[in-house]
N, C-alpha and C positions, 0 to 999 in steps of 0.2 A: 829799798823797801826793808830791807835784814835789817839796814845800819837806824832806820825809825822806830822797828820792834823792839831792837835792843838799848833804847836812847842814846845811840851815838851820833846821830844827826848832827853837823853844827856848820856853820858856814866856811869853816878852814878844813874839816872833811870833805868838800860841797868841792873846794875850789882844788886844794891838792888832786882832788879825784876825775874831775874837769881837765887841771896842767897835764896829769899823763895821759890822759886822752889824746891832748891835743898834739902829746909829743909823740904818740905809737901812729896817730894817722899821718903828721907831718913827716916821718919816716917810710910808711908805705906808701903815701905818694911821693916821695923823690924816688922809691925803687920803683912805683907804676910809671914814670914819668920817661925814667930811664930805659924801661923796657919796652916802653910805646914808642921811642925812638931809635933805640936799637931795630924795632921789627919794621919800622918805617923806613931804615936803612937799608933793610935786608932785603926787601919787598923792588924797591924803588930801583935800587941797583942790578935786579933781577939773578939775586943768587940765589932766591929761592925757587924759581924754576930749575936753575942749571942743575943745584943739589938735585934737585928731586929727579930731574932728567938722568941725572950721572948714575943715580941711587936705584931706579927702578930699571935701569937701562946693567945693569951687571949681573952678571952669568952666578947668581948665587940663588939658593933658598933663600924666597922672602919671611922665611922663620930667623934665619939667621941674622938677618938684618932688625927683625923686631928684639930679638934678646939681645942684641949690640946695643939696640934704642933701651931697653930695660937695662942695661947696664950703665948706662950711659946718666941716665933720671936717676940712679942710685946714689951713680958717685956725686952727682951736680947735688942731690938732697943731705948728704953727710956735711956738704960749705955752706949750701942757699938756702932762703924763705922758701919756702912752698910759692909763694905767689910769685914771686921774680922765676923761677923754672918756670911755669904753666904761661907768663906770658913771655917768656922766652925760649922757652923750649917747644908749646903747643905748634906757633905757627911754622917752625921746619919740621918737625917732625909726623903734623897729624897729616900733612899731604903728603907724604913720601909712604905711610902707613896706606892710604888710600892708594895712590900709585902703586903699592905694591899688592892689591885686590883686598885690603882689609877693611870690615865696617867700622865707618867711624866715629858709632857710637859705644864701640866694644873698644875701640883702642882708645878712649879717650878714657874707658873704663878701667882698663889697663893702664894706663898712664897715671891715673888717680888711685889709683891702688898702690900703683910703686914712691909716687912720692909718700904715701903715708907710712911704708917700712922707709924710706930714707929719711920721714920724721923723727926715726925712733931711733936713728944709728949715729954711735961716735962717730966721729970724735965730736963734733958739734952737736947736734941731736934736739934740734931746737926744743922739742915736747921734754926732751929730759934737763933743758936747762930750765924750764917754764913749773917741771916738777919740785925741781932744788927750789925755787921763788916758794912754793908753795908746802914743801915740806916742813917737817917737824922740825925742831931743835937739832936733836940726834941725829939727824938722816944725812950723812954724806952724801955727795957725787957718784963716790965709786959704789954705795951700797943702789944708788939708784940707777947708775950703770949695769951693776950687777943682775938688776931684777930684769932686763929687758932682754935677753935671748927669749926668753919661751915667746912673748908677744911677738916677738921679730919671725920667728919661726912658724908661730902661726900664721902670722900675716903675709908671708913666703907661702905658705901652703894653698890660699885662698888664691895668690896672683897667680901662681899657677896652676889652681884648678879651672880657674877662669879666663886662661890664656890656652889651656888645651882642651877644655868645654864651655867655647864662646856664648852658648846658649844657656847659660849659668845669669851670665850679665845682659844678656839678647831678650829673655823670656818679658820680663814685664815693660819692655821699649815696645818689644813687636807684640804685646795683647795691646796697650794702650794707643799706638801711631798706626 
């Protein structure tokens, strides 16, 4: 619509804009592809009981074991897509979350919360490489590195208000269900 206001319209805009489409979904589906059979492996072979059994079954605080899992989605979000973690990461870990008495609409809350500070975090940072695409001339890497602690620290702040006041992320699931 922008690219007809401005009369850029033309059929090699039309088709380059089309090619990379077809090239960002053909990438997401080899990493949904791969992650639908990694979990099919994981499923099938039955280690996702055992984990979960090994996991709910240890003489710790089930706090401890979620900020393991929060640490855990950190580091995996500094290498991974957002979507390869969530479908590889959700099915071991939202049933050990549940095994461990937790709602699992608050940790999956939590879980989407953490990978959106491990969008923002070096080394890889996917949203800060998606910024450099989109940036000015001027605008380096590092000046756009640089800008991201406060965001990062905010976004810390929020996963842990809503990791120690469940009913922050609870409130409008339980008026609506």
């Amino acid at each position: 619509m922008i690219l007809v206001l401005y009369g850029r319209l033309s059929l090699e805009t039309l088709k380059g804009s089309c090619l990379q489409t077809l090239k960002i979904a053909g990438m997401s589906t080899w990493i949904l592809i791969a992650a639908i059979l990694f979990g099919v492996l994981y499923t099938t072979t039955g280690a996702q009981s055992a984990i979960s059994e090994f996991i709910t079954s240890l003489q710790v605080n089930p706090w401890v074991v979620i900020l393991v899992m929060q640490l855990i989605l950190l580091a995996f979000g500094m290498f991974m897509d957002d979507y390869a973690i969530v479908t590889i990461c959700a099915p071991i870990l939202l049933p050990i979350a549940v095994g461990l008495g937790f709602d699992p609409i608050w940790f999956s809350i939590v879980f989407i919360l953490n990978i959106q500070v491990a969008y923002l975090t070096p080394p890889l940072g996917w949203a800060l490489l998606m910024m450099k695409g989109i940036a000015p001339t001027g605008v380096t890497t590092r000046d756009i590195w640089a800008s991201v602690p406060p965001f990062v620290a905010i976004q810390l702040f929020v996963l842990i208000l809503v990791m120690l006041f469940p009913d922050l992320a609870l409130w409008l699931p339980n008026n609506v269900f």
